[in-house]
C-alpha positions in Angstrom: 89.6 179.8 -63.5 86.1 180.1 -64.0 84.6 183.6 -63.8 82.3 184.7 -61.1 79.0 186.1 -62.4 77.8 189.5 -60.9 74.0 188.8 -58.8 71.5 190.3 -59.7 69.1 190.7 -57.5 65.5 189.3 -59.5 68.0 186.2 -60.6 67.5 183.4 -56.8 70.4 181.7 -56.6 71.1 178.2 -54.7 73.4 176.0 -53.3 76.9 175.8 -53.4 78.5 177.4 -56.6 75.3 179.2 -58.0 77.6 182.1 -58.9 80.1 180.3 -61.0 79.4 179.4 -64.2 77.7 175.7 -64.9 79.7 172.7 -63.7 81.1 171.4 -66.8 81.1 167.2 -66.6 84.6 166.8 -66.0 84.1 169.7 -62.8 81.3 167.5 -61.2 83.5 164.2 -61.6 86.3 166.1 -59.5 84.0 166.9 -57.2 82.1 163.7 -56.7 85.3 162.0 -56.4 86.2 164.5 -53.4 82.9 163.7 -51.9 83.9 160.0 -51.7 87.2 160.6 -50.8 85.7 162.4 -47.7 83.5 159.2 -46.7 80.3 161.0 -48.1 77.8 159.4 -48.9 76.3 160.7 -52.3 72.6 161.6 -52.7 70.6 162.8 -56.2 67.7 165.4 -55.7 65.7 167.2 -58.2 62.2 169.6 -58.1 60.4 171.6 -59.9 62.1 175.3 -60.4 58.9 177.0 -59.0 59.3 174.9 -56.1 63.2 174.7 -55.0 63.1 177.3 -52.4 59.6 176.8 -50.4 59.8 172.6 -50.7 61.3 169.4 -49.8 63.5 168.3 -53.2 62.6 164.8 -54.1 64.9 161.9 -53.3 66.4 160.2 -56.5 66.2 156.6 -55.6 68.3 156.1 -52.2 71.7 157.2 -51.3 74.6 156.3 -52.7 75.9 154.5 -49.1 79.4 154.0 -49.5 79.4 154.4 -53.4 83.1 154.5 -54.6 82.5 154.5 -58.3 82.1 158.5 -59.7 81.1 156.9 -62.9 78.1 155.0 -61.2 77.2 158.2 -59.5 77.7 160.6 -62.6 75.3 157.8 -65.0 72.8 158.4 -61.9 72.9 162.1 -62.1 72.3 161.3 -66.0 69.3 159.3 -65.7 67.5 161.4 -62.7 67.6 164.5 -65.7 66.5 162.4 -68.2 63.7 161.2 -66.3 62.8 164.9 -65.2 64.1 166.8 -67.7 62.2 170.2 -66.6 63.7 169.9 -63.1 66.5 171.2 -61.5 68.8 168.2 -59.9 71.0 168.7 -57.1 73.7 166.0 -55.7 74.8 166.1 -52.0 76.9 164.8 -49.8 76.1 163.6 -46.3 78.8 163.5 -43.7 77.8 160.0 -41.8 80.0 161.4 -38.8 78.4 164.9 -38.2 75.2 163.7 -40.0 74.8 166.8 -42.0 74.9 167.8 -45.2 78.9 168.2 -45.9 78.1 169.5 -49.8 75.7 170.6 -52.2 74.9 171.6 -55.3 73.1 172.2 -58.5 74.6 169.7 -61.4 71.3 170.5 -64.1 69.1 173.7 -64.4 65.6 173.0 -65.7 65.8 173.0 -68.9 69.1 173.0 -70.2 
């Protein structure tokens, strides 16, 4: 299991899993596939890191409405970082039932 890294109080953290160390590929496959499983609909976001905690993020395309592939969703999350490589992307999951938010979090820091 992954370690849990200490805060620190000048380092902002965000979303779900900020304190773990960086999703590897194969961890945000297991959990995009849980997010379908769960009838979630996946959705791509990304900003600028000077603006992720006073802005809206921006919406990468549309959501995934009733998306069953995690390979589709993963290439997505692929191309929204490639096409703004200095941002930080997000991916959540809206619940259609309670029409909320039922996950998120951070798949790319800007610039790594």
């Amino acid at each position: 299991m992954d370690e849990i890294r200490p805060y620190k109080a000048t380092e902002r953290k965000g979303e779900t899993f900020s304190y773990l160390p960086p999703l590897t590929p194969e961890k945000i496959r297991k959990h995009i596939a849980y997010m379908i499983a769960q009838g979630w609909n996946p959705a791509i976001e990304h900003t600028e890191p000077e603006k992720a905690f006073m802005h809206y993020w921006y919406l990468w395309k549309l959501p995934f409405f009733g998306e069953q592939s995690v390979e589709k969703v993963m290439a997505e999350i692929e191309a929204c970082h490639r096409a703004n490589s200095g941002h930080i992307v997000r991916l959540t999951g809206f619940d259609n039932y309670t029409q909320s938010r039922g996950i998120v979090f951070i798949v790319h820091q800007a610039g790594r």
